[in-house]
C-alpha positions, 0 to 999 in steps of 0.5 A: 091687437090687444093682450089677454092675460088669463089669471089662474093660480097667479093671482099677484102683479108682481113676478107674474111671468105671463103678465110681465112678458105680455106687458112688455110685448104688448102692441095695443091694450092688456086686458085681464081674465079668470074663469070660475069653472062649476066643473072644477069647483065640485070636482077638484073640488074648490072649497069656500074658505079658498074661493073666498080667498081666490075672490079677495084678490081678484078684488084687487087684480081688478081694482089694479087693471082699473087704475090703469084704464084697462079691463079685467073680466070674469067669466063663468062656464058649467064645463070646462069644454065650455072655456075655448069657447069662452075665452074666444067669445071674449078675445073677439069682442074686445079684439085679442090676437094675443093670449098669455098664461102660466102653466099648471100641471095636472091632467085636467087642467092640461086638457083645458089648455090644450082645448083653448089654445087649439080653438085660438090658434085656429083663430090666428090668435097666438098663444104664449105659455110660460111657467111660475109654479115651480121653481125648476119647471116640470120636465127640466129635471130627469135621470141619467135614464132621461126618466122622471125621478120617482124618489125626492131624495135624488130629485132634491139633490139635481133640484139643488145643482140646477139652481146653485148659482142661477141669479133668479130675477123678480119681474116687476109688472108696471100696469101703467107703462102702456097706456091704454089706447085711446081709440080702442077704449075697454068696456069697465063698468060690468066688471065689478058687477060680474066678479061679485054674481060670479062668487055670490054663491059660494061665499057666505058669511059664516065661513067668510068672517072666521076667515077674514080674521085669520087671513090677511089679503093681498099681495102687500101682505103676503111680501110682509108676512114672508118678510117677517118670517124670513126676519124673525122666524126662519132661524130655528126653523129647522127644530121649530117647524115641528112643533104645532104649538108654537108659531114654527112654520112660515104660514105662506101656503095660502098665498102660495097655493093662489099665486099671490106669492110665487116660489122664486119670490119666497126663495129669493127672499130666504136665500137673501137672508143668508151672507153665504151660500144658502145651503150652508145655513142649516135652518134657510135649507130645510125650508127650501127644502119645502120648496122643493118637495113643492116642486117635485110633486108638481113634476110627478104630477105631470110626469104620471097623469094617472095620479090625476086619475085618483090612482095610486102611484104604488099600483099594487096598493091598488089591491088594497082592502081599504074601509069605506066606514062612513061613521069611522071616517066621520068621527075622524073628520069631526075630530072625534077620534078619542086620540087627542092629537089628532082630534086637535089638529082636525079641529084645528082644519075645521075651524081655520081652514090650515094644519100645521104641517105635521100634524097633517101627516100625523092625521092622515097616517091615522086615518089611512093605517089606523083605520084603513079608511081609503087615502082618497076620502081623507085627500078630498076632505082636506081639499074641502076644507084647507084654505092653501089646498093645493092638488099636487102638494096635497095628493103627494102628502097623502099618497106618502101617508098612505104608502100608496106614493111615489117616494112613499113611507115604507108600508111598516112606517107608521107614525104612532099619534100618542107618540108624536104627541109626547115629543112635539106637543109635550105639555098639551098645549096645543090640544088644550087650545083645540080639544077643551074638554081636556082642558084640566088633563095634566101631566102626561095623560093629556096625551092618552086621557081615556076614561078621564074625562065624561065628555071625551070619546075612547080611542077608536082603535088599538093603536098598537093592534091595528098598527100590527094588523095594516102593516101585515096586510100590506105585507101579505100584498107586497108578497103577491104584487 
């Protein structure tokens, strides 16, 4: 019987768990899939910048599977109830008793697992899961209480004990070491064909072009670029991660965020770097450390489906007066604050798709205790337009702005932007490069230009006075929780 390697969020060949051991498994031809799902492409949502990433290696997943003479088909569905019967539509016609995949870990997702692998399993089609998101899969990890860990600091410290000396193997998939079976042979032509009607509605050129500029593709780039980064870069990570004008972070999320990397991959790579222990090296450690913030919100994700509902970990921030101000949130959105860092870095999302990791806090710390403006409508907004958007990573970065989160920012700590902006942006460059109607600010003012320049809008709130207003608010609701 023939094999089918349903793609997802592992868009890559190499160190693919589900598709080497379904390789080496296989008793008949290995065929490949991936489900365009409208349901969760509005939803979740699925940005154009992303599905036009996602399309591009599909490209190749496909061209890959062709040059081994096997099939790779792309199936779109309305619903997500749609999907069993998709994928047993497929298995029938191209004689599957095999499914393989890789685990992902919000709600909705799970469902539609569990729906596909009952509607096969009832088939006599077996179904083997296997796990490559996270480094430490979500489950393995728990208290002396057998509890989810809720705070990173202790999940970080048994993170870091769990894989201290574990020898992470790379699997290698060789699309060729089973041959296609010449009496079985997979139907190819349409595949092409199926792919491209399959996107051809989301993608456009005014947003594809931009990002074909700034993103290269595939899977041999993304092994250049962490390459280069674990080389070049991640010594000074440490102090240069913070700060947004100078090219500090490893700019991997995108390939993380579709699979075209896997994080063992990147560990490994980091941890190769290094003659001794990685811990011992202060710079290779903090990166790993994003890692392993990547796991732990992949591990709350599944540990508290309720975080898949847009509910707030802290529940009595579900009492919170949040704004719904459509025009505050706009101007924010469009990088119209009057607060020069933050106005930069939104433009910055806007025009590639990418933030630089602290500013990302930066902007959403503004929005949430500036502006009190619901956490949940700057997730989504950053879900529809970041090119690594990432549900788990995304919802916890938010949630820890917001002070809503597991691990959250206590309610009182709250990033002031002109602040951050002096210490990590200090001669301006950055918001020069994406806020041009500062472009002949000096000295210190680029930081607090109000009333300088005719073009640029007044700061829309009092930094200091509604910082003072949200932290009393939070307070006046802790007191009755």
């Amino acid at each position: 019987m023939n094999t089918l390697m349903w793609f997802r969020s592992d868009l890559r060949l190499s160190d693919n768990p589900a598709l080497y051991h379904g390789l080496k498994a296989c008793e008949g031809d290995m065929l490949g899939c991936y489900i365009l799902c409208q349901q969760f492409i509005d939803e979740h949502p699925i940005n154009p910048r992303q599905l036009w990433f996602i399309y591009e290696h599909l490209k190749l997943l496909q061209q890959a599977f062709a040059r081994a003479g096997r099939a790779f088909k792309v199936l779109t569905v309305k619903n997500a109830s749609d999907v069993p019967a998709a994928i047993h539509e497929l298995c029938a016609e191209q004689g599957v008793g095999k499914l393989v995949f890789n685990a992902e870990y919000p709600l909705n997702e799970l469902r539609r697992d569990k729906a596909v692998v009952a509607t096969l399993e009832a088939e006599n089609i077996n179904c083997k899961r296997y796990h490559d998101r996270a480094l430490v899969p979500p489950g393995m990890l728990t208290t002396q209480q057998d509890t989810p860990y809720k705070v990173y600091t202790p999940f970080s410290r048994a993170w870091r004990s769990q894989v201290k000396g574990v020898t992470f193997k790379i699997y290698q998939s060789d699309m060729n070491a089973i041959a296609a079976a010449s009496d079985s042979p997979l139907a190819k032509g349409s595949d092409r064909a199926l792919l491209d009607d399959a996107f051809a509605p989301y993608l456009k050129q005014s947003v594809t072009a931009p990002m074909q500029a700034l993103w290269s593709v595939g899977e041999r780039a993304a092994k250049a670029a962490l390459t280069d980064f674990c080389r070049d870069r991640v010594a000074g990570y440490q102090h240069d991660r913070d700060y947004p004008a100078t090219e500090g972070t490893s700019r991997l999320s995108p390939y993380l965020a579709i699979g075209v990397l896997s994080p063992k991959q990147c560990f490994v790579a980091a941890r190769d770097t290094v003659g001794g222990f990685w811990g011992d090296d202060e710079d290779v450690a903090c990166w790993v450390g994003e890692l392993i913030w990547r796991d732990f919100y992949m591990h709350i994700i599944a540990a508290f489906p309720a975080l898949s509902r847009h509910r707030p970990m802290q529940v009595y921030t579900e009492g919170f007066a949040w704004s719904y101000n459509k025009d505050d949130f706009q101007r924010w959105c469009q990088g119209q604050t009057g607060i020069p860092i933050v106005d930069a870095a939104m433009r910055q999302l806007n025009q590639t798709g990418w933030m630089h990791n602290r500013l990302r806090m930066v902007s959403a710390m503004f929005l949430t205790k500036n502006l009190r403006i619901d956490w949940r409508m700057g997730e989504r907004y950053f879900m529809e337009q970041l090119i690594d958007a990432d549900f788990c990573a995304n919802n916890g970065g938010w949630q820890w702005s917001a002070s809503t989160g597991t691990d959250a920012a206590p309610y009182f700590r709250i990033m002031n932007p002109q602040s951050q902006s002096e210490r990590f942006d200090a001669d301006g460059a950055f918001i020069r490069r994406f806020v041009p109607e500062l472009k002949n600010v000096t000295g210190k003012k680029i930081h607090n230009p109000d009333g300088c320049v005719d073009n640029y809008p007044a700061p829309m709130v009092d930094l200091k006075e509604s910082r003072a207003t949200t932290i009393a608010m939070f307070k006046d609701l802790k007191g009755t929780a």
